[in-house]
N, C-alpha and C positions, 0 to 999 in steps of 0.2 A: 810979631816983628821977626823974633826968630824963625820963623818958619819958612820967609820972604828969604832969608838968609841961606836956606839948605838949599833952596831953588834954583841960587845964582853959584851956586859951587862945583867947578867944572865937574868935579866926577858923579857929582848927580846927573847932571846933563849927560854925558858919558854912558853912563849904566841905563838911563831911558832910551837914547838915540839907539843902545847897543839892542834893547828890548823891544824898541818899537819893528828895528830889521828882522831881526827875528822872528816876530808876529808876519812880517810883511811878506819872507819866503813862501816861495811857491812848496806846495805839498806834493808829493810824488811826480807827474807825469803829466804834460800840458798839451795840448791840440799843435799841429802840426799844419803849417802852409805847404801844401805839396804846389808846386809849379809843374803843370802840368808839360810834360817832355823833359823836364829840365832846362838847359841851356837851350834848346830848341823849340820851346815854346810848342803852341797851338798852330802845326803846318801839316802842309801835305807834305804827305812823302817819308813819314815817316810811321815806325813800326808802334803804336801805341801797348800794344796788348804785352810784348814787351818789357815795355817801361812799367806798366801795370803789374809785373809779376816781381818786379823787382820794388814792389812799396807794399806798407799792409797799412790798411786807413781804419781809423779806431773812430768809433762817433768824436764827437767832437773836431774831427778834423776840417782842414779846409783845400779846396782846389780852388788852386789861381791859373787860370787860364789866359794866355798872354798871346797874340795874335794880331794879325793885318785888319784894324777895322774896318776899311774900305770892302774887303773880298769875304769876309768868312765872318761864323757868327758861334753861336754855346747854344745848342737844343739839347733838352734834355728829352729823352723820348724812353719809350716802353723797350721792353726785348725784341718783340717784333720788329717794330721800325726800326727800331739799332740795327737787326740782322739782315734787314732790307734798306738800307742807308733812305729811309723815307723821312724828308722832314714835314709831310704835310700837316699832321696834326701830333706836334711838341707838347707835352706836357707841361715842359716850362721854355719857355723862353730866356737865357739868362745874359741876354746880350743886352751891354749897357750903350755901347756905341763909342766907348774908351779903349777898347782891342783890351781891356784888363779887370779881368774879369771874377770875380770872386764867389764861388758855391760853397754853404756851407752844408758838410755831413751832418746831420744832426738826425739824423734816425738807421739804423740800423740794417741795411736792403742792400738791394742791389741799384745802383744807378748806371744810366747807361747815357752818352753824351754822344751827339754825332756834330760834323758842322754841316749848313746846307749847301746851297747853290752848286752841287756834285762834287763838295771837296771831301766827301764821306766817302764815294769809291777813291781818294787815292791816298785812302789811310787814316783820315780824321773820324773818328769814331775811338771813343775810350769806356769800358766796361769796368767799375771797381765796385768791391764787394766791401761791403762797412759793418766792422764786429764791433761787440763790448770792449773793452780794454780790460786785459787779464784782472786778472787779480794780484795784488801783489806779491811780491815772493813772501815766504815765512821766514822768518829770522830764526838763524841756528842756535839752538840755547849750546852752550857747552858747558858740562859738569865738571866741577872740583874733585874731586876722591870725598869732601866731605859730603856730592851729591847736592851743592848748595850752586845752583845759578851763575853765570857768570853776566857780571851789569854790564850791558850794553855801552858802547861809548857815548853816544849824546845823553846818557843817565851818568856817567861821568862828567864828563864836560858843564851839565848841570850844577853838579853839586861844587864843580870844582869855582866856579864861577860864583856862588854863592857863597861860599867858602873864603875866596878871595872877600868881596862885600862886605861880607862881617869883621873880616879882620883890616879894613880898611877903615869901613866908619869905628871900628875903637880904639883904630892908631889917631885918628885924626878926628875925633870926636864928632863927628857930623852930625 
């Protein structure tokens, strides 16, 4: 019966709700929606290669591709036909017929997108190249004069937290 009892006592609730967030953060560094052009979308007339030098796409990312579905369409095609705006035979096809369009990077390469019906000569064509994502940086130890570590802060915050807990449930007997 008492145990029914520590369950319903706000700060239990509290310290699980605070545990479960915690758990639930994202860990370093998450995939990326590129919109393809930007504010400009998937059009002619505009400078992709560009736009392209100004993003670095890590796997996991995604291009959203946003466009006139009526006129234009997402091939995906080889280097050749990229360099020769040919869409005769696409590799992939990624046109849904929503002008909104979603590819996902998921391996590593080069991919290269053109649109058909000759909107590839007047600038619709995108080339991006898709790396690993670094590694993460290393954290700086900084030494004491006794050469002994300095504890990171989330190793603080840690303890401080726990810290707090125990002097809680023996102020208030939990």
């Amino acid at each position: 019966m008492e145990s029914l009892l520590i369950l319903r006592r706000p700060i239990f609730l509290l310290f699980t709700c605070a545990a479960a967030l915690l758990l639930a953060m994202p860990s370093g560094t998450s995939a990326t929606r590129f919109i393809v052009g930007g504010h400009n979308g998937w059009t002619s007339n505009f400078n992709y290669t560009e736009w392209a030098k100004t993003q670095h796409f890590y796997l996991g990312d995604w291009l959203f591709f946003v466009y006139d579905r009526t006129q234009m369409n997402v091939l995906e095609v080889n280097e050749t036909a990229y360099d020769a705006c040919s869409a005769e035979h696409p590799l992939h096809n990624w046109t849904t017929g929503a002008g909104r369009d979603v590819v996902p990077l998921n391996v590593t390469r080069h991919y290269y997108f053109i649109s058909g019906n000759g909107f590839c000569y007047g600038g619709m064509k995108l080339a991006v190249r898709v790396e690993n994502l670094p590694p993460p940086p290393k954290a700086v130890s900084v030494s004491h004069k006794n050469g002994a570590p300095d504890v990171s802060n989330a190793l603080i915050v840690v303890r401080l937290a726990t810290a707090f807990a125990v002097m809680w449930a023996l102020l208030f007997r939990i």
